[in-house]
N, C-alpha and C positions, 0 to 999 in steps of 0.2 A: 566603434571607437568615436571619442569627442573630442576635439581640442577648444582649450578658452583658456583665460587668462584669469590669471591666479596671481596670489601676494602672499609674500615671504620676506624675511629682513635680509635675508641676500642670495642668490643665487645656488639650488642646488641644495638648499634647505625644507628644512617642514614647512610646508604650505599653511599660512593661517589664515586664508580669507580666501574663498574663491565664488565672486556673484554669481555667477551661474549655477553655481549648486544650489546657493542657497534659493534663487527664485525657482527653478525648477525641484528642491529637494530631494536633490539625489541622495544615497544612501553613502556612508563611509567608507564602504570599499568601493572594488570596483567593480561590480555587479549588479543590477539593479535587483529592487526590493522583489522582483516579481520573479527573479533567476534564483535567487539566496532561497526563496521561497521553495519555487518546487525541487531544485538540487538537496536542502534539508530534508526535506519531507521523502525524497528517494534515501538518503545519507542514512536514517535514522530505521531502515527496514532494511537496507542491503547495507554492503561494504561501501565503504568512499570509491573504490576503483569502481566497482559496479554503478552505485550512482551518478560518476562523474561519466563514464564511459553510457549511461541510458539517455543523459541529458545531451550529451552527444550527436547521439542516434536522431532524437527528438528534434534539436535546434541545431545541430552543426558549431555549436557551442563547446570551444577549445581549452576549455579548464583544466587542471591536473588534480591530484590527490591532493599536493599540499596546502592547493588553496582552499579546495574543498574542507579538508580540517579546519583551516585555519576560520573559517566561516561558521563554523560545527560552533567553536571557542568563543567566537566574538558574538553568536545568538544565545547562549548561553551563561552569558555574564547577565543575562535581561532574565533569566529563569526565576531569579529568589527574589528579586521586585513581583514579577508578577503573581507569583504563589502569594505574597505577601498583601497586594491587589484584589487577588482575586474572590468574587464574594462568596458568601454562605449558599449552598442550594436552597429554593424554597423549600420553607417548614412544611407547606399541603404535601409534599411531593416527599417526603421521609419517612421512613421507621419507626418502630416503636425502642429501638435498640441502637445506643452508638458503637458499632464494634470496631476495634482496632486490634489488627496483626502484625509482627513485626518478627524478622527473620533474617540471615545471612547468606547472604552466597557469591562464593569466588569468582572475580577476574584476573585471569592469565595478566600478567605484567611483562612488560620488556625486564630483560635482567641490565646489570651494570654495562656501560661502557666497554672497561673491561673484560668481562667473561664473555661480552659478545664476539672480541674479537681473539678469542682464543689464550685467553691466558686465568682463566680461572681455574680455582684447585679443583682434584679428584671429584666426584659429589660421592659422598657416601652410601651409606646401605640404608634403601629406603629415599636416599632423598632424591625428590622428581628434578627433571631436566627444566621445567619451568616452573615459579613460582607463581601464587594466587596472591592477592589480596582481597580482604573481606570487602563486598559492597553488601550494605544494611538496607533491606530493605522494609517499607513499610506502607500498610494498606489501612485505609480509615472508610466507613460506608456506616450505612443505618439502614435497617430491618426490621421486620413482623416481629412478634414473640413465635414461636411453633413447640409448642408445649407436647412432649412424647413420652414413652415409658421408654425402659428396658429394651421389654418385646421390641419396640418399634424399633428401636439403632442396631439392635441384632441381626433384626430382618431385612434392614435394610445394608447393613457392612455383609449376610449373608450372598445378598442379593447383586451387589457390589451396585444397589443403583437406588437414586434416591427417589421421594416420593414424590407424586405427581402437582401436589400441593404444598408444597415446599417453598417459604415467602422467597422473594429473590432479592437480590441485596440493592439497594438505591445507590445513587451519584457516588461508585467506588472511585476515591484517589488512591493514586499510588506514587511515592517517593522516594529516591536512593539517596541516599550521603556512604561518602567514604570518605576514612580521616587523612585528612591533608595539610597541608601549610597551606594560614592564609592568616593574610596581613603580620605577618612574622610571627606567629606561634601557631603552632599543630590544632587543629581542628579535629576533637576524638565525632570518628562516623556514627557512633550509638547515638551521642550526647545530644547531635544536633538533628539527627532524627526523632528521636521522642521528644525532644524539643519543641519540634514542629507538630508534634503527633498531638501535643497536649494542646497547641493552639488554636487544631485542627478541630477538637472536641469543645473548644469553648465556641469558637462560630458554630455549631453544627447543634451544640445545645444551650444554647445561651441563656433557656432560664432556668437549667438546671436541673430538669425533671423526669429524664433520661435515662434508665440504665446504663451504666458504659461497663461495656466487656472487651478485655485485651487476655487475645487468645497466641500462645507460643511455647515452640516449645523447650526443653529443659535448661536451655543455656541461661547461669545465674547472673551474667552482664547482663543481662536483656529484662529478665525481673529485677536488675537494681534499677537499672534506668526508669523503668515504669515506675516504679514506687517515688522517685525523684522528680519525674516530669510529668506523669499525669493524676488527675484528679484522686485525692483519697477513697473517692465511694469507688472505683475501680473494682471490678472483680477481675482477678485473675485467673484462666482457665487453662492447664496444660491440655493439650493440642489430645486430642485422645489416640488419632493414627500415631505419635509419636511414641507414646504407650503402646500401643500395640507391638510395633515392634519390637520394644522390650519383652514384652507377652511370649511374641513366637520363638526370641531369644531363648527364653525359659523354654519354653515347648519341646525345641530342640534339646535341651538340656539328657532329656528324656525320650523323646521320640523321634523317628526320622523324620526326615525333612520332606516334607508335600504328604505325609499319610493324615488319615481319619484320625489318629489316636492325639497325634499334634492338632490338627483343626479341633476337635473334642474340647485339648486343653486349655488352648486360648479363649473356645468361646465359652467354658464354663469362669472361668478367670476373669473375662468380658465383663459380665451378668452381673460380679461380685463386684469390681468397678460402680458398674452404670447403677448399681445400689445399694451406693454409698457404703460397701464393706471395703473398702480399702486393709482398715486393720487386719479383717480375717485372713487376704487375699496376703498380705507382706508373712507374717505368720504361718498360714499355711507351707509359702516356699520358705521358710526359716527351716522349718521343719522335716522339706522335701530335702534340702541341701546338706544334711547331716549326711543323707547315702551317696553322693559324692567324692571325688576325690579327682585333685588335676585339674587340666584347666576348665573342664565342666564346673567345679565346682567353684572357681575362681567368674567363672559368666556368671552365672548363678547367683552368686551375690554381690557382683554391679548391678544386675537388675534388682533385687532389693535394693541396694543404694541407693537406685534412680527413682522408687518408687518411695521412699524411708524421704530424700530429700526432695520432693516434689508434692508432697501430699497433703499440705494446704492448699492447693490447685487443682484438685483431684473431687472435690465433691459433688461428683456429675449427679446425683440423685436431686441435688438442690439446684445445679440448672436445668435439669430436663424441666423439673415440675414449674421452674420460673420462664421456661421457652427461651432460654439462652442457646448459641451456637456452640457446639462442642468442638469442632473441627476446623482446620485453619486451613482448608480446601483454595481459599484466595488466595492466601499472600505464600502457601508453594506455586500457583499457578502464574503468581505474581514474579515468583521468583525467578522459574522459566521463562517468561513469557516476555518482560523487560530486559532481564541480565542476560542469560544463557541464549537466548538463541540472536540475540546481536550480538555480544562482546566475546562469544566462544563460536563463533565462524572458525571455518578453515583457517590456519596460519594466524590468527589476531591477538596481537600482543599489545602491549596498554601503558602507557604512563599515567599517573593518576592525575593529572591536571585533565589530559584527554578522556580521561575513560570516565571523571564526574560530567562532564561535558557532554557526553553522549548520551549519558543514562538522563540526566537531567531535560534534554531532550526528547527523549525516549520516552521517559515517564510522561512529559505534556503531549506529547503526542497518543500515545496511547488509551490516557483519560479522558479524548475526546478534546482539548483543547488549544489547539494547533491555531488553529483561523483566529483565534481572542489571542492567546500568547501574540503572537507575531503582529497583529495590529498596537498592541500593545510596546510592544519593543520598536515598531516603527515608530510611533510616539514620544518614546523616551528618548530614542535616537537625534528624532529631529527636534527635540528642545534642546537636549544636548552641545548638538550642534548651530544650530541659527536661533534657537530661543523660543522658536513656536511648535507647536503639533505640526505633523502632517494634514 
């Protein structure tokens, strides 16, 4: 603790001038730059309570939960300057491929006021005790071409493992938005994701000469936004495991579930995919579906649906032969690996002001960017405040 004297227009007021800060530069709250520092960096991998209580252990440093969020909040208003800041990876150091994925997935929310404290209605049949809201997730990187047959994605989805020379992806980002209020109108989470996705591809290819591939799967919000925010030469690639599982959908239609006769019929179904028979493969199950009846044959043709309305997307014989990526292997792992395993902890429920706040965090930490973020936000802070850099 410090005492110094400070100026205010009257007693018991907001402080508007305090010399000591400004010569020393201390930070806005009341933590130094160096506590905010490593308590974030704990915050954004465990729970607040866990963080606050390791910084504890560590320093003897007697913070609570709420200040700790509230710290989460105010680093975080510095996130979309710094994105915005931040430069292009060297061109030596890229790909021959700009590929972008982009995807959804739930955070648990606090429910109302109200229903917390016991006065909300029944919940009906089917509906769960807590609700989600969608956080959009999105991954942008550059790549080799790895040009393969058939044979090769057979043997290897046989295999369930990939091959040994297999290019690896360069300087992957990764970014959540979820739609919020901000500056008094609703902020849609797709909109300003692919927003960011396409500006993400103009530094990343800036003269243009790039293949850009955005790989996802069947949700038709997500192919509008693409077609709106990122470049027309865009190839769009339905995700092929997304496929599949429509595949083994069908399988079952027919055969038990985990036998050879199901494995058989996926992977001949596979084959006809990854070689560019799409038509034959919608046709054939057109076909199969006549000996149906009930809800088999109701699954039966949503997977034609998904296949009938997906299948400009579907031309995997003309990426294999162009070495394009078929599989959005990233941005599921992206999806877990940012969203799911911080914001679905034991007990963690979420306001959306808190839960963009975390993930935005989460996200720069993750991509390696933590130690640039935070000198950065020192920076903006301290102009902010006295008018110069740190």
């Amino acid at each position: 603790m410090m005492e110094r004297f400070v100026y205010a227009v009257r007693p018991k007021q907001k402080i508007e001038y305090a010399a000591v800060d400004e010569q020393l530069g201390l930070p806005q709250g009341e933590c130094s730059y160096v506590l905010e520092d490593w308590l974030q960096k704990l915050c954004v991998q465990e729970s607040f309570d866990e963080g606050v209580q390791t910084l504890h252990d560590w320093l003897g440093v007697g913070l609570n939960v709420r200040g700790a969020e509230a710290i989460n909040r105010r680093l975080a208003q510095h996130a979309e300057s710094y994105r915005q800041a931040q430069p292009s990876p060297p061109s030596a150091e890229e790909g021959e491929i700009v590929v972008l994925a982009g995807d959804g997935k739930g955070v648990p929310m606090r429910r109302p006021l109200g229903e917390r404290i016991g006065h909300s209605k029944r919940r009906g049949k089917g509906e769960k005790k807590n609700k989600k809201q969608m956080a959009y997730v999105g991954a942008v990187y550059t790549i080799d071409r790895y040009r393969r047959t058939s044979d090769d994605v057979v043997d290897e989805i046989c295999r369930e493992a990939c091959a040994a020379d297999r290019p690896q992806p360069q300087h992957k980002r990764v970014w959540v938005e979820m739609t919020r209020q901000c500056e008094d109108a609703p902020a849609n989470g797709k909109t300003r994701l692919f927003a960011q996705l396409g500006v993400e591809v103009e530094g990343r290819d800036a003269d243009r000469g790039k293949p850009v591939v955005c790989l996802m799967d069947g949700e038709r919000a997500l192919w509008e936004a693409m077609r709106q925010w990122l470049p027309a030469r865009t190839v769009g690639i339905l995700d092929l495991y997304h496929v599949m599982e429509y595949l083994w959908k069908a399988a079952h239609c027919f055969h038990a579930e985990k036998s050879d006769e199901a494995e058989d019929f996926v992977t001949a179904r596979l084959r006809l995919l990854l070689e560019g028979k799409v038509g034959y493969l919608i046709g054939g199950l057109r076909r199969k579906a006549v000996s149906l009846r009930g809800a088999k044959r109701t699954r039966l043709l949503a997977v034609i649906g998904y296949l009938e309305n997906n299948r400009s997307h579907m031309r995997y014989d003309q990426y294999l032969a162009a070495g394009y990526p078929i599989g959005s292997g990233v941005i599921e792992g992206a999806c877990r690996h940012v969203v799911k395993d911080r914001m679905e902890l034991s007990g963690m429920r979420w306001t959306v002001d808190g839960a963009q706040a975390m993930l935005y965090l989460r996200s720069i930490y993750l991509n390696g960017d933590w130690k640039q973020f935070d000198r950065h936000r020192i920076e903006t802070e301290q102009n902010t405040l006295y008018g110069t850099a740190a």
